[in-house]
C-alpha positions in Angstrom: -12.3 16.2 -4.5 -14.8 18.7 -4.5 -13.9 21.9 -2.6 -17.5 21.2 -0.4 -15.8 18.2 0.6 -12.7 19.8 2.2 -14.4 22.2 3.4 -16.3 19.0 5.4 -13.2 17.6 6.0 -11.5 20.5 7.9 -15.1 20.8 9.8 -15.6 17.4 11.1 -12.0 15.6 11.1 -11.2 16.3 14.6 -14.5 15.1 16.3 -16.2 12.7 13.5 -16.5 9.4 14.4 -15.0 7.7 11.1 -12.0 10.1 11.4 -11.8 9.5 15.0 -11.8 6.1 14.7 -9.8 5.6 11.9 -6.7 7.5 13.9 -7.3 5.2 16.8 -6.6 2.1 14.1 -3.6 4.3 12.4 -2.1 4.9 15.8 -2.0 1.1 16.7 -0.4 0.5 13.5 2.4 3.1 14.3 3.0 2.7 18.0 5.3 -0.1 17.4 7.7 1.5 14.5 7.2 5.0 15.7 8.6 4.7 19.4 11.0 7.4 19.4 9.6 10.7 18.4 12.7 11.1 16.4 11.4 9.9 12.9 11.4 11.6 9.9 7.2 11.4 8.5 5.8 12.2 5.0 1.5 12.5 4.8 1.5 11.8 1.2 -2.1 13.2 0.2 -2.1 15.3 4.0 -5.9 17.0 2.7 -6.9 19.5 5.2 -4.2 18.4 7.9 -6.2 16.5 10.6 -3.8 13.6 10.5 -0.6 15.5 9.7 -1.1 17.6 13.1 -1.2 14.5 15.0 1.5 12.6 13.1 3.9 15.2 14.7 4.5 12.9 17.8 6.4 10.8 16.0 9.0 13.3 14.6 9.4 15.5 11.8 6.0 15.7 9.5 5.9 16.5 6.2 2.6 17.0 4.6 2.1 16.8 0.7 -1.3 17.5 -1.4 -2.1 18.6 -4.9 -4.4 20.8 -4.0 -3.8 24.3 -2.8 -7.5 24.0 -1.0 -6.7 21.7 1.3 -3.2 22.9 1.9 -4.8 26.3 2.8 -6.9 24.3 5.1 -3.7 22.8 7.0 -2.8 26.0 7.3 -5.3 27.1 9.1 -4.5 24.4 11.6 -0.9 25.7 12.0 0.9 23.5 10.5 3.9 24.8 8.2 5.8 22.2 6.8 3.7 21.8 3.7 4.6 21.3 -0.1 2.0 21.1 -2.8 3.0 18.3 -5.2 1.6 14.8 -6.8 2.1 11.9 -5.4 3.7 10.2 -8.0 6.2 12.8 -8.5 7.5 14.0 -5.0 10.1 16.7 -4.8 12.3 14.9 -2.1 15.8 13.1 -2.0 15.7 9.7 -1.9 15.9 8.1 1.3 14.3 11.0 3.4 11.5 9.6 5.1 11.6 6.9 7.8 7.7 6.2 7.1 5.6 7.6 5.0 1.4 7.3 5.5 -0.9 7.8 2.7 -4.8 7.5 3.9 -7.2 7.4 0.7 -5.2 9.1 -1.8 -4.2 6.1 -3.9 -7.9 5.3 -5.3 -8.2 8.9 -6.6 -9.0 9.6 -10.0 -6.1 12.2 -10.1 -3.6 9.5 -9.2 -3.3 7.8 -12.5 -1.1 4.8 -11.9 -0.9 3.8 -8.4 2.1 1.4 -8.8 4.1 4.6 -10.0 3.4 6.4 -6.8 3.9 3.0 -4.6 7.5 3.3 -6.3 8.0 7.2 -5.3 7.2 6.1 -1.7 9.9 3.2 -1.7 12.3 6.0 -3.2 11.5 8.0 -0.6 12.3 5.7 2.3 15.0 5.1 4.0 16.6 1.3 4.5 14.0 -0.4 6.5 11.4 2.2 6.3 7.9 2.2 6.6 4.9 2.7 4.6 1.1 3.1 5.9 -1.5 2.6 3.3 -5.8 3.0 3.7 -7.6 2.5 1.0 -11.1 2.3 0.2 -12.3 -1.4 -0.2 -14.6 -3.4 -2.6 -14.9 -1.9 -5.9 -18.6 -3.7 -5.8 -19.3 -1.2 -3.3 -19.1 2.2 -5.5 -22.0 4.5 -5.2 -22.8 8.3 -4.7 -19.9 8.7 -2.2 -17.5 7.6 -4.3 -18.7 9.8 -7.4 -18.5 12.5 -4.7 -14.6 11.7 -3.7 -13.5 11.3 -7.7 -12.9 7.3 -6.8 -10.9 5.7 -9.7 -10.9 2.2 -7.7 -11.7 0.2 -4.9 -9.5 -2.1 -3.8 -9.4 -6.0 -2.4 -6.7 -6.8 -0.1 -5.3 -9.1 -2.5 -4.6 -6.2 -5.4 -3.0 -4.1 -2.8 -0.6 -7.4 -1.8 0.3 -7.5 -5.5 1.0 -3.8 -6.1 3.1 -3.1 -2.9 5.3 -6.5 -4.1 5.7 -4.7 -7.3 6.7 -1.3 -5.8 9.6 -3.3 -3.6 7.6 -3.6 -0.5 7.4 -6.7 2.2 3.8 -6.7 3.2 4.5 -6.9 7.0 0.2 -6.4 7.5 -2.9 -6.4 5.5 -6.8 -6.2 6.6 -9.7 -4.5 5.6 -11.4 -2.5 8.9 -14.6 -1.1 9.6 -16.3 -3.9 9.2 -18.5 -4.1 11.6 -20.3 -1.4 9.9 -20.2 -3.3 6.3 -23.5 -5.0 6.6 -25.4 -1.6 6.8 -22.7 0.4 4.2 -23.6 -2.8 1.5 -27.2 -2.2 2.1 -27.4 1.7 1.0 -24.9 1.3 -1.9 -27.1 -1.4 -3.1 -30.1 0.8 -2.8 -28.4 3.7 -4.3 -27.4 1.5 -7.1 -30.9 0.2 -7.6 -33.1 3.2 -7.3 -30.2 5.6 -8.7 -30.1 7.2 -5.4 -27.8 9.9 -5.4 -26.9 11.1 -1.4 -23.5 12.6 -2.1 -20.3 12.1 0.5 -20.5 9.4 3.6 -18.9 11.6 5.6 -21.6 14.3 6.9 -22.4 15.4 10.6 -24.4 13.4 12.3 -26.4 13.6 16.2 -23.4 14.0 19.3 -25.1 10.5 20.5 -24.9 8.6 17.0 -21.4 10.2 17.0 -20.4 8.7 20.1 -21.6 5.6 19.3 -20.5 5.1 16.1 -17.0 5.9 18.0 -17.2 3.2 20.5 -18.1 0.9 17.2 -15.0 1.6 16.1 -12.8 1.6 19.2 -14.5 -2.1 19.4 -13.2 -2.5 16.0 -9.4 -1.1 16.7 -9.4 -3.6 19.6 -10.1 -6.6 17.8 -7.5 -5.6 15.1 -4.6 -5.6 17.8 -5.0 -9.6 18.0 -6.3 -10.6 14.1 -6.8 -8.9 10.9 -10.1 -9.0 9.1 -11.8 -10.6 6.4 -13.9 -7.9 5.3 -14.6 -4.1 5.6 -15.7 -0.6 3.9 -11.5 0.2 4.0 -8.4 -1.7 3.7 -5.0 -1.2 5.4 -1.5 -2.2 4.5 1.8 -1.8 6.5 4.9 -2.6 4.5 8.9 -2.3 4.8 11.2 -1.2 2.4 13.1 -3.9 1.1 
């Protein structure tokens, strides 16, 4: 990414409503592998850190990035256990990591072949070990935000089925979330597209009352995912086990 958008990132991560909202999802996910506070983590793509601090509940953390930026930026947040590496070639035994979370790394233009680094995770795992996957969704949907984050792909739940089966992964969950934003998202990347608009990152600071809003949307949103996955959305998740 561009160093203006970490420098974003590290700003709004702890209070922005997608970031916010996103964790809420992540922690449902985890709360039922993760009940022990005695795992063993890896934040495979940790940016500027605003995940990796709160991934600490659940055990040991490990954050990983390939660029020294962002790892400066965790830093800053305190966090020490830090290695700057590429995700498709991670400097770790095999069978380290109980679970290992990757949140919009895989689509990245610097990540050349995704099904590589699926297979570094499943190295990385231990027998029965987890991996955490979020993705940008809908490669129709590409516009100025995506030009601004280096996006090589977006993916469909169904391509992210097949590549985790070819890594060595059961699927144990797949579904795309924020969707009940989708409607609106579609809309400006179709004008964007059609008047070659060109507004930069999604992510920027918005009013503290559109903030809190758009954080009950999602909190909605992480509700209705604890009893169904989703047909559509602006980002797609994936829990698998090591097989």
């Amino acid at each position: 990414m561009n160093k203006e958008e970490y420098e974003i990132m590290y700003r709004l991560e702890d209070t922005h409503w997608w970031y916010v909202g996103m964790r809420r999802i992540v922690f449902d996910f985890l709360k039922h592998i993760a009940k022990d506070g005695q795992l063993s983590v890896l934040d495979a793509g940790c940016g500027t850190g605003g995940m990796l601090q709160h991934l600490r509940q659940y055990g040991t953390a490990v954050g990983v990035d390939i660029c020294q930026e962002a790892l400066e930026f965790s830093q800053q947040r305190g966090l020490k256990r830090l290695v700057m590496a590429s995700v498709g070639d991670l400097p770790f035994e095999s069978a380290s990591f109980d679970l290992i979370v990757s949140f919009d790394v895989l689509y990245h233009m610097a990540v050349e072949d995704d099904i590589a680094a699926l297979k570094e995770f499943r190295r990385l795992l231990k027998p029965g070990g987890h991996v955490l996957l979020r993705l940008p969704a809908c490669d129709w949907l590409r516009g100025s935000h995506d030009e601004a984050v280096h996006t090589r792909q977006r993916y469909s739940a169904s391509d992210l089925r097949e590549k985790m089966h070819q890594a060595g992964f059961t699927v144990k969950r797949l579904t795309y979330a924020n969707s009940i934003l989708f409607p609106a998202a579609a809309l400006k990347r179709v004008c964007e597209m059609s008047f070659k608009l060109r507004g930069g990152s999604d992510v920027k600071e918005v009013s503290p009352i559109m903030n809190t809003a758009l954080t009950a949307v999602l909190g909605i949103e992480a509700k209705a995912l604890k009893l169904a996955n989703l047909p559509w959305g602006l980002s797609v998740f994936a829990l698998g086990k090591a097989i």
